[in-house]
N, C-alpha and C positions, 0 to 999 in steps of 0.2 A: 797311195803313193803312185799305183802304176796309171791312173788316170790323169794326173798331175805333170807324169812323163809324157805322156801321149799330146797333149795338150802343148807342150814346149816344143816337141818334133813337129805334128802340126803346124805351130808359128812358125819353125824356121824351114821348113820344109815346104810350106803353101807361099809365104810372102816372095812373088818375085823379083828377083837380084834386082832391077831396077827400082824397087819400090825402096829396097835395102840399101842402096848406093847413095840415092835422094833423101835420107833420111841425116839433118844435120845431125853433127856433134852434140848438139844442145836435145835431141830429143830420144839419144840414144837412152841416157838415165830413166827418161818417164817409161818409155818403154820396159826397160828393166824390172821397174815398179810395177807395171805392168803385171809382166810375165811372172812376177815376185808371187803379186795378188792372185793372179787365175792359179796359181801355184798353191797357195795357203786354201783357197773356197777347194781345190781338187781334194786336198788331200785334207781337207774337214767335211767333205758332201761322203769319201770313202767312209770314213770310220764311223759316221752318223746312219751309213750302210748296213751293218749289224744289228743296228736298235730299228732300223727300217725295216727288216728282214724278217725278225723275230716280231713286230705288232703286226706286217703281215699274211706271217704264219699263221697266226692265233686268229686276224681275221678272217682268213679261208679255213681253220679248223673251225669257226664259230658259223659262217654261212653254209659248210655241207652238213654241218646238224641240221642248221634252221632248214635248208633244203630237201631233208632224207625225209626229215619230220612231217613236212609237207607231202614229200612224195608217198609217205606210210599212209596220212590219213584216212580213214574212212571211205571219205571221197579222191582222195589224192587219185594222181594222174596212174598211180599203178592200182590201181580198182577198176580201172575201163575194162570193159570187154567185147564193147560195139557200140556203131555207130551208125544209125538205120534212119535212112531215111524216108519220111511220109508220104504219099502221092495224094492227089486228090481225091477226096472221097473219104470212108472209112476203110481204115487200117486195121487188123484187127490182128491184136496182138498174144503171146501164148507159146507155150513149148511144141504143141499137137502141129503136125503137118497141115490140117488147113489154117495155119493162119499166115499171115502176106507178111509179119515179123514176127522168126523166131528163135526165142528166146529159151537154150536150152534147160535153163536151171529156174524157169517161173513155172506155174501150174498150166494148165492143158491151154485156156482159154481164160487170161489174164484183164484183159480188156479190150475196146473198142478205141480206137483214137477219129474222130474226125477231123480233116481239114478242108474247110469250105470256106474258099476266098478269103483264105488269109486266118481264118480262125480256125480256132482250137476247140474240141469237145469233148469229153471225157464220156462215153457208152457203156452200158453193161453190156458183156456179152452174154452168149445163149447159155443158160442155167444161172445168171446173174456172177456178182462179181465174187472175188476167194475171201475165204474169211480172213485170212490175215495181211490181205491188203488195206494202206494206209494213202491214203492222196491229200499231203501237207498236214499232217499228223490228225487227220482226221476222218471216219470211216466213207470209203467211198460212195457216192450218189453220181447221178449223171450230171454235170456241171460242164461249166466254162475252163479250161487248161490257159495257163499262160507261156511263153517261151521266158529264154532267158533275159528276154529286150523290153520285158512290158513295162508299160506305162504305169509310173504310179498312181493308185495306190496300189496297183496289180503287184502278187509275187509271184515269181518262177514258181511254177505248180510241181511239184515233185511224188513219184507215186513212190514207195516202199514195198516190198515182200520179201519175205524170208532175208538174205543176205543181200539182195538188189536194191537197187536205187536207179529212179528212172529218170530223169532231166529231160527237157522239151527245151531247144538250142536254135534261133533261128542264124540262118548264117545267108548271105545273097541269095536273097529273095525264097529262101530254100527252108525250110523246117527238119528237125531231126529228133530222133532218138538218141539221149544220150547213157548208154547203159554199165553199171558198173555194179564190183562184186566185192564185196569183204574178203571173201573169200577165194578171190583171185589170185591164182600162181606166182603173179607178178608182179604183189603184193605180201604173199604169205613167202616167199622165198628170197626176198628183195633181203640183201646182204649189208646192204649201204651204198656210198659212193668211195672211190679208188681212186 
């Protein structure tokens, strides 16, 4: 009803006296009609307001499930825990201080990443590679890496160990490490959304 009000003071409150003056006798009625109509759609758009209110509740209780769920996943965006990027040459990747990325919760000397003109390679490093690394569920060898943008039939190359997952992200003209953890804070502490 109070939208319905607002609407009437509006008309008589916006329409200037000369438009109101101008306005024969004979066109006073349609107007009426009028102001009858925007009257009735106000005060039936209010009350349709409560059933609008209540499916969009239940919609936004339904998207931050779908939302938390995503953000819980495995890989979800609360699993990150860095984001390193490659320089040319080999990278060589690992917890142990000499490596040029590190990673504090992999083994000493993880892997070798190449980037040479644009490609991707996957190296043992020195003592060869950990036993319980997996590169696209399958035991590591020195092979070709893909990013996230390859070409079919190519897949994004994904390494595994322990609780990590490693992703190869190409972003302007730029390659990276994309690292994330099960067992991330930011994840294992994640309460929901508020």
């Amino acid at each position: 009803m109070v939208p319905a009000i607002s609407i009437i003071l509006c008309l008589h409150t916006f329409v200037p006296s000369e438009l109101k003056s101008n306005i024969s006798i004979d066109a006073r009625p349609l107007m009426k009609k009028v102001i009858a109509g925007l009257t009735f759609i106000a005060t039936f758009s209010f009350s349709s307001d409560t059933a609008t209110s209540a499916a969009w509740q239940g919609d936004l209780l339904k998207w931050r499930s779908q939302r938390a769920a995503q953000l819980q996943a495995p890989e979800g965006w609360l699993s990150l825990i860095g984001l390193e990027w490659l320089k040319e040459g080999d990278n060589t990747v690992g917890s142990a201080t000499d490596n040029r990325i590190r990673i504090t919760k992999a083994p000493a000397h993880l892997a070798v990443v190449r980037l040479q003109n644009g490609n991707l390679r996957l190296l043992s490093p020195p003592g060869g590679f950990p036993k319980d690394l997996v590169v696209d569920e399958k035991s590591p060898e020195e092979q070709p890496l893909y990013a996230d943008d390859a070409a079919s039939p190519s897949q994004p190359s994904k390494l595994k160990v322990g609780t990590l997952t490693i992703i190869l992200i190409h972003r302007d003209q730029r390659i990276a490490l994309r690292i994330k953890d099960l067992d991330a804070p930011t994840r294992t502490g994640f309460h929901g959304l508020h």
